[in-house]
N, C-alpha and C positions, 0 to 999 in steps of 0.2 A: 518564524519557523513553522510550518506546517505540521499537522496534525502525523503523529507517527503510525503506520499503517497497521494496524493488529486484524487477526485472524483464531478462529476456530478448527483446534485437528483436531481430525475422531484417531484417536489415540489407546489401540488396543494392546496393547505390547506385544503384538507380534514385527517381526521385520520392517514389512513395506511402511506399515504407519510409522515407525520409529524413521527411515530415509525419509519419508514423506513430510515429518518431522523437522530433523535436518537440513533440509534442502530450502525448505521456507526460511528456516531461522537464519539459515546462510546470508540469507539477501537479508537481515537486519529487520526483520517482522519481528512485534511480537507476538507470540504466539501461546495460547489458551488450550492445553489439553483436555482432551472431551472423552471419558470412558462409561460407556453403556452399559447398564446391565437389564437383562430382557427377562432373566430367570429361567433362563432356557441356554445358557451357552456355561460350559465349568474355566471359567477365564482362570489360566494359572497366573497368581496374585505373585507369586516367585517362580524364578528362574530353576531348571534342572539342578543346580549347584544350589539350589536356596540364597544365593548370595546377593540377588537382588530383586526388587518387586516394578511392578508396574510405577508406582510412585519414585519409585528410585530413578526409574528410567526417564519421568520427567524433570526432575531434578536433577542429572547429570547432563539431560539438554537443556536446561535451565529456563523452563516452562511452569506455569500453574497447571496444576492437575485438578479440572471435577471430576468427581463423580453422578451419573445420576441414575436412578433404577427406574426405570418404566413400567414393572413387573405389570402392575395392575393396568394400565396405559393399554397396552401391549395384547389384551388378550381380542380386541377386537380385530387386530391384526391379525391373529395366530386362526382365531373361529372364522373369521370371513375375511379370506384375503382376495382382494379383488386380480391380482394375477397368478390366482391359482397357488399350487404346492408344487414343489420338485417331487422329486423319485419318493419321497416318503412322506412327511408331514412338514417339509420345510417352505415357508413363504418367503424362499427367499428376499425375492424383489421388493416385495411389501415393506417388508423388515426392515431392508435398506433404505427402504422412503420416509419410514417411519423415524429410524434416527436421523436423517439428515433433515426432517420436518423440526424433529429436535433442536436438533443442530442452528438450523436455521433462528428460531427462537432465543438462542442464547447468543446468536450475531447477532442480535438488533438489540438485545436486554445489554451487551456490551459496548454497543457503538463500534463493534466490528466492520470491516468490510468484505471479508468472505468466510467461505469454511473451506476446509480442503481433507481429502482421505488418501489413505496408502492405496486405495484401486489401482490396480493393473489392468486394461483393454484383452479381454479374454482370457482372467484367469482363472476368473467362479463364471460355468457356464450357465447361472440362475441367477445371476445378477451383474456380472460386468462385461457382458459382449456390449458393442456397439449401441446396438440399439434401444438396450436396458439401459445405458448411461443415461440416451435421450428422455426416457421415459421419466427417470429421479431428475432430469433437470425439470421436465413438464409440468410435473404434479405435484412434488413436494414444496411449488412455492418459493424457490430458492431462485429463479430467474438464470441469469450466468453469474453467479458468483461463487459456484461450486466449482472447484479448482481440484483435478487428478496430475498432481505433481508429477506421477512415476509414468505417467501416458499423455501429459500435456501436447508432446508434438504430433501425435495422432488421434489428436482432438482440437475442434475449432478455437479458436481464443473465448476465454472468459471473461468477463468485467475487467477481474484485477490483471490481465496483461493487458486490455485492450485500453488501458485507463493510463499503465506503465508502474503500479502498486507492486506488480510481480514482473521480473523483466523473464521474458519466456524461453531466452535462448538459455538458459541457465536449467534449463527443466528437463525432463527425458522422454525417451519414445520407448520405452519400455512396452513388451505385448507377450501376451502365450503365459506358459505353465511354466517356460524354461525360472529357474532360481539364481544363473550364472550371472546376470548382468547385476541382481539386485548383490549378488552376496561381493563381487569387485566393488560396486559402489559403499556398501557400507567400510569396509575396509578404506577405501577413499577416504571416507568423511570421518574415519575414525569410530564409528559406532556398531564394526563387527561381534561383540559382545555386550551389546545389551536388550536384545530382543526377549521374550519371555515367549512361551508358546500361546497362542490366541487364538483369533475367529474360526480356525477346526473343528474347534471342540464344543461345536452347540450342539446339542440335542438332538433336537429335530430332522436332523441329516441321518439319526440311525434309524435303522432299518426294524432293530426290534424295539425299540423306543414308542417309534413310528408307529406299529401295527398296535401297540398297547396302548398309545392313545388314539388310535380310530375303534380299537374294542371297547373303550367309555363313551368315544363316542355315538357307536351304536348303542349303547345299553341306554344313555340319558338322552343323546340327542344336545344339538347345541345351547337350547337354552335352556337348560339343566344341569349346562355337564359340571361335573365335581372337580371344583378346580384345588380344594384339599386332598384331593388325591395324586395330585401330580407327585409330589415329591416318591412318591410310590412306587413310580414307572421306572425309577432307575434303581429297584431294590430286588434281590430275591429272582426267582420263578413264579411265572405268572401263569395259570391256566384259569379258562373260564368253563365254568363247572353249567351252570344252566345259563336262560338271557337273562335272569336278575341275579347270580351268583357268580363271584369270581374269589380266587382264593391266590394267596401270595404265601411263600413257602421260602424259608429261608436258604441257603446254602451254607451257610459259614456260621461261624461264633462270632463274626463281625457283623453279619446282618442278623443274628440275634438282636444283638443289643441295638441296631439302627431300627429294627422294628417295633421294639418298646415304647417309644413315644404315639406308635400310629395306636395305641393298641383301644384306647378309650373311644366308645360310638362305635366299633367293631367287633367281629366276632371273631375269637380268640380261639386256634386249637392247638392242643397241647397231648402228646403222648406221657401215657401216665405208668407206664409200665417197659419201655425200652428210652434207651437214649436216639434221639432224631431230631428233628427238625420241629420250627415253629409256624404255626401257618396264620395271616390275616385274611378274612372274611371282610368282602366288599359289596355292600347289595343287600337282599334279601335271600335266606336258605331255608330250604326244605327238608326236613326230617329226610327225605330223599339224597337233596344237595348233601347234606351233611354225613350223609354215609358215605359217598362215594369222594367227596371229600377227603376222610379218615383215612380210606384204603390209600389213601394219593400221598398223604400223608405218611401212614408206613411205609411206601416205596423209600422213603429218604429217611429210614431210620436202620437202626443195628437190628432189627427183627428179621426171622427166617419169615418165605413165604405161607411155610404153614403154622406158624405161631397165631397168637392170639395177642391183637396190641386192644389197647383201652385206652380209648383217646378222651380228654374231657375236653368238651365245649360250652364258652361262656358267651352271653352274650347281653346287656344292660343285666337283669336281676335274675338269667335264666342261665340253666345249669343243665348240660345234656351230658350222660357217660355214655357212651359209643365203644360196642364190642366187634371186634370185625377181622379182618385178617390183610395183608396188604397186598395192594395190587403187582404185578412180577414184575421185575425191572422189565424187560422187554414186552409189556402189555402194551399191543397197536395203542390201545383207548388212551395213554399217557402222550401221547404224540401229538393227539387229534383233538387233543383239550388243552395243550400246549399257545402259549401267545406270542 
């Protein structure tokens, strides 16, 4: 008896890679689920219902699930991606080379014979047109044994049909944005309810994400830039006060308390005389920075525009009281300092 054929799927829980999924195990592969984390995408771990998780979902296709983080891997990709960024700070195509580079390494550490993803032919236009495909076969080293289940018939044969490991008429021509073909098929194969939401939800495709990390990265520049400050970017209001001072200001009683941990090595402002907001200090400030700060500050507190707030500012063993009055909600200058 011959060697039983196993494969590698990049296994996100969303839809495509769950069919993508199924459609292999069909044909009697066994199959190794593969989930990335980059630290840059918010992967829902459970379903809208909470009723089930990513690991659920390989376990009801009745797959092994790793996991693996690349967080630290990963930033050389993010700081110098050699096919550029999309519309914001996204590398995309990068990204994708870089897991399937992944990908590829744990074929060979298993005696796999390929790997295969949910891609669809034209669905993310930063990484799966045409020609992008070609590119992740070229470079990440993976040869043809990179296998697109849901777009097989609008793509040339790979190793594993051309070998017969994967029988091809079995595969689909799947193309575009449209969701109809993919959501009849899961229904088919019986796996219309176990998808979880996935690859949308990185990061780096947002717009104000995006401009707040290109504002670190002009302050530090790439080989400086503060990568403890990422968790940051998705906290609070962001404005940058001078080119070394930038100040993060909470909205809620939830980003109160999510701002607590940042607070050590930072500079702390606190209203000492109305109730409002908490603001982190990122950089260096000026007795200047720090006024104009304070007023920014009372913008998001219960103070009238002509009160008097009393801000205290802390910062390693220094201790500033700041009297000042706050800036009017409609002040142009809170726009233009805005991130």
């Amino acid at each position: 008896m011959g060697k039983k054929v196993k494969a590698i799927g990049l296994l996100s829980g969303g839809l495509d890679s769950v069919l993508a999924v199924a459609l292999i195990k069909q044909q009697g592969i066994e199959v190794i689920g593969l989930l990335i984390h980059t630290g840059f995408a918010d992967y829902k771990e459970t379903s809208e219902d909470g009723k089930h998780s990513v690991a659920d979902i390989a376990e009801a296709l009745g797959i092994e699930l790793r996991i693996v983080n690349i967080y630290d891997a990963y930033w050389e990709t993010l700081l110098y991606p050699k096919h550029g960024y999309g519309k914001n700070i996204n590398p995309c195509l990068d990204c994708h080379l870089h897991m399937i580079r992944v990908a590829a390494k744990i074929m060979h550490e298993e005696n796999a014979d390929f790997v295969f993803t949910g891609e669809v032919v034209g669905q993310r236009p930063k990484s799966q047109l045409a020609h992008q495909m070609k590119i992740v076969l070229e470079e990440s080293g993976i040869e043809d044994r990179l296998l697109r289940p849901l777009s097989a018939l609008r793509l040339k044969p790979t190793i594993p049909e051309i070998e017969g490991l994967v029988d091809r008429s079995k595969l689909k021509d799947f193309s575009g944005r449209q969701r109809s073909p993919q959501l009849h098929l899961a229904k088919e194969l019986g796996v219309e309810n176990f998808a979880v939401a996935a690859g949308g939800n990185c990061y780096l495709i947002s717009k104000e994400y995006g401009n707040r990390f290109k504002d670190l990265l002009q302050q530090y520049g790439k080989e400086n830039f503060p990568k403890e400050e990422m968790p940051l970017l998705r906290i609070g209001r962001h404005f940058r006060i001078s080119k070394t001072a930038k100040i993060i200001i909470s909205r809620d009683e939830s980003e109160y308390h999510l701002l607590q941990p940042f607070i050590s090595g930072r500079y702390l402002f606190e209203l000492e005389n109305t109730i409002g907001a908490i603001g982190i200090g990122v950089g260096e400030f000026s007795e200047k920075d720090m006024l104009l700060t304070s007023r920014l500050l009372g913008r998001y507190s219960k103070a009238g525009q002509d009160e008097i707030i009393h801000v205290n500012v802390r910062y390693q063993d220094k201790i500033y009281d700041i009297q000042t009055s706050p800036l009017a909600a409609n002040d142009p200058l809170i726009d233009s300092l805005r991130i």
